[in-house]
C-alpha positions in Angstrom: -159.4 92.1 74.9 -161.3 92.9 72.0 -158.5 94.7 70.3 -156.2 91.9 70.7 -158.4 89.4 69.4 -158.4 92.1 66.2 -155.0 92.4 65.9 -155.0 88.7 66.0 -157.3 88.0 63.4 -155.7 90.6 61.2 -152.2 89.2 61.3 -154.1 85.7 60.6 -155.5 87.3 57.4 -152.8 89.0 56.4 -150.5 85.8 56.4 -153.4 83.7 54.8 -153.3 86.1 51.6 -149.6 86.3 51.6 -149.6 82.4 51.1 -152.0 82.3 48.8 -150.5 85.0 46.3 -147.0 83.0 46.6 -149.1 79.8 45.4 -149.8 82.2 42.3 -146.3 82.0 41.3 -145.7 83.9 38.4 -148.4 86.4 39.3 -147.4 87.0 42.4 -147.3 90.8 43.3 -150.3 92.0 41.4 -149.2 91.5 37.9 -148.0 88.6 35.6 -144.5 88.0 35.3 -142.4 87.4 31.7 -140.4 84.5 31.7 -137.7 83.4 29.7 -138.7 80.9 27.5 -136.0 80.8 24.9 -134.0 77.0 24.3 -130.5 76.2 26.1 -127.8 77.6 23.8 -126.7 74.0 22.9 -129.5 73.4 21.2 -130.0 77.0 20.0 -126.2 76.2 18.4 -126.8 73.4 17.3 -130.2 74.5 15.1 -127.5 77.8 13.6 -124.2 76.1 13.0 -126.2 73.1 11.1 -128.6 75.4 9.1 -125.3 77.8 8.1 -123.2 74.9 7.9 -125.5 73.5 4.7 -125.5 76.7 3.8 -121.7 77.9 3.9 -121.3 74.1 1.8 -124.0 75.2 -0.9 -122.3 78.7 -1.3 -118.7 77.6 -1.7 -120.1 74.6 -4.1 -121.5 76.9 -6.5 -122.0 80.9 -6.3 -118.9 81.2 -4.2 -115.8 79.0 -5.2 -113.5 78.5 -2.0 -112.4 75.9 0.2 -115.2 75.2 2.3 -112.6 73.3 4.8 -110.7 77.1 5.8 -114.7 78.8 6.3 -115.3 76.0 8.9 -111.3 76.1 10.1 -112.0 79.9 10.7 -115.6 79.4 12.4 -114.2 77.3 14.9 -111.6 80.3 15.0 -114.4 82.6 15.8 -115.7 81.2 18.9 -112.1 80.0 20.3 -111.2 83.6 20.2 -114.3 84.7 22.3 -116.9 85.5 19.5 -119.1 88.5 19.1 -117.8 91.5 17.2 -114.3 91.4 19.4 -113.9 87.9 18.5 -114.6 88.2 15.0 -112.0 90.7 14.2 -109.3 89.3 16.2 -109.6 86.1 14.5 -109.7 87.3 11.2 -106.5 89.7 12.0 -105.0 86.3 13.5 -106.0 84.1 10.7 -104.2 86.8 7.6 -101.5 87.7 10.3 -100.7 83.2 9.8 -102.0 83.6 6.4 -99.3 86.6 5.3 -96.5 84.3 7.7 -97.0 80.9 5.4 -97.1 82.7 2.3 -93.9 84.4 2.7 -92.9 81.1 4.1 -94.0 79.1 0.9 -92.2 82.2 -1.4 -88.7 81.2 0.4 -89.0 77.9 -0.3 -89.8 78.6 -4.0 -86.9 81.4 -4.5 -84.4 79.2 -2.4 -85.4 75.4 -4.1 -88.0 73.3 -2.5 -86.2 70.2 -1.2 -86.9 69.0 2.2 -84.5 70.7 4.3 -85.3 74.1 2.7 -88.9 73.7 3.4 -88.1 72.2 7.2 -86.2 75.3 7.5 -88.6 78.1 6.2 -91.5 76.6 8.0 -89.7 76.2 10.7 -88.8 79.8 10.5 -92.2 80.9 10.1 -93.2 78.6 13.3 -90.8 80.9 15.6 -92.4 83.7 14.0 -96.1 83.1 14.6 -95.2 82.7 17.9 -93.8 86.2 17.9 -96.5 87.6 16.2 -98.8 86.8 19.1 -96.9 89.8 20.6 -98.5 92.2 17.9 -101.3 94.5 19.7 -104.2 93.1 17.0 -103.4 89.8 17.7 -103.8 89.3 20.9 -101.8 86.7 22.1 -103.9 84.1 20.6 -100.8 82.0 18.7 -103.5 78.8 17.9 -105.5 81.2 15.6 -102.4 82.6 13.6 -101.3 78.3 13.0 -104.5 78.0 12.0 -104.5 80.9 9.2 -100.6 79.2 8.2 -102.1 75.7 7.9 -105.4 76.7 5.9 -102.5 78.6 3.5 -100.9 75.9 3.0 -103.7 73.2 2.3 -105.3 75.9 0.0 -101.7 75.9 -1.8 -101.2 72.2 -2.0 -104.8 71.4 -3.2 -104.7 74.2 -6.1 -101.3 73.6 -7.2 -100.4 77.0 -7.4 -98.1 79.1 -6.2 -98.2 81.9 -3.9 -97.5 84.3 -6.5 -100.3 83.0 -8.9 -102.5 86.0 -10.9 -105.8 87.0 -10.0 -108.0 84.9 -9.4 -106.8 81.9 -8.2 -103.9 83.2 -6.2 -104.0 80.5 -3.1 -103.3 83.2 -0.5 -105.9 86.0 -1.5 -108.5 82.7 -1.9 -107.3 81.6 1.9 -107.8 85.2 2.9 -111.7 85.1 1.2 -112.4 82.0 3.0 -111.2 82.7 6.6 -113.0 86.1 6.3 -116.4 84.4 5.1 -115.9 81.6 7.8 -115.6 84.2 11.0 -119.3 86.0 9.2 -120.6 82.6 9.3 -119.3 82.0 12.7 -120.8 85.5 14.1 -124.1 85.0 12.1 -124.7 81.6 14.2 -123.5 82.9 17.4 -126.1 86.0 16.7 -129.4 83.3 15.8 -128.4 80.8 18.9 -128.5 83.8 21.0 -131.8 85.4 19.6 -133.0 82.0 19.8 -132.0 81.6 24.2 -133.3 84.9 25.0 -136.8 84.9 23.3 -139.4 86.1 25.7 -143.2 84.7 25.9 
């Protein structure tokens, strides 16, 4: 009888503490427990991209001279792709594989005569060939960022005025190539910082 009553009040205890180390929460089990205590990646995102945003404007205002309209066509480019270090060099192979695809495009229409029906043909042309060139092994199958690379040549062309064979520096197509590369490190150094900033421990 007395035993039972022992084993009785023991199991009692024992369930008693149990309860009240649960109501510890995160020191439950003896110890503390880290937590997570970084922000959602939205906002996380949204603190980056805005900060390097202003800063990829400043840059290609003053120290560096390119279109800041392909660095934020190819940062989009960046995370539609996947991000990280495999998105980053598929989109920049997809963005120069479009790039090398309008400026042969544009250099037909010059050599041939650039009326409307040549150019509706050659870009037309060069269409059915990005589409192809999704086939290639480097880019993926990921057609949206090779238009992307073609229209950001072809802006860069109309706004400069120049021709695809223009010298050094101001040829449109090596000033495309510059932008789209320094848009996709923009893109990778604000995906980095968000994520630093949603996986900061206490």
């Amino acid at each position: 009888m007395l035993q039972g009553n022992f084993t009785y009040e023991r199991q009692a205890g024992l369930c008693q503490q149990e309860t009240h180390l649960k109501a510890l929460g995160p020191y439950y089990q003896g110890h503390p427990r880290r937590e997570q205590s970084g922000m959602k990646q939205s906002e996380a995102l949204t603190i980056s991209i805005g900060v390097l945003g202003g800063v990829d404007v400043f840059l290609t205002a003053t120290i560096i001279p390119l279109p800041v309209w392909v660095t934020f066509t190819a940062w989009a480019s960046f995370f539609i792709v996947g991000g990280g270090t495999r998105g980053f060099v598929k989109s920049i192979a997809c963005n120069i594989t479009g790039i090398i695809i309008a400026a042969l495009s544009l250099l037909a229409i010059d050599l041939i005569g650039n009326s409307p029906i040549i150019a509706a043909i050659c870009v037309g042309i060069g269409s059915a060939a990005m589409v192809q060139a999704s086939k290639l092994p480097f880019t993926h199958g990921i057609t949206p960022a090779i238009v992307w690379g073609f229209s950001q040549t072809v802006g860069t062309v109309a706004v400069t005025g120049l021709s695809v064979t223009a010298a050094l520096p101001n040829n449109p197509v090596l000033i495309a190539i510059a932008a789209m590369i320094l848009g996709a490190i923009f893109g990778y150094l604000s995906e980095a910082w968000g994520k630093a900033m949603t996986t900061s421990l206490a």
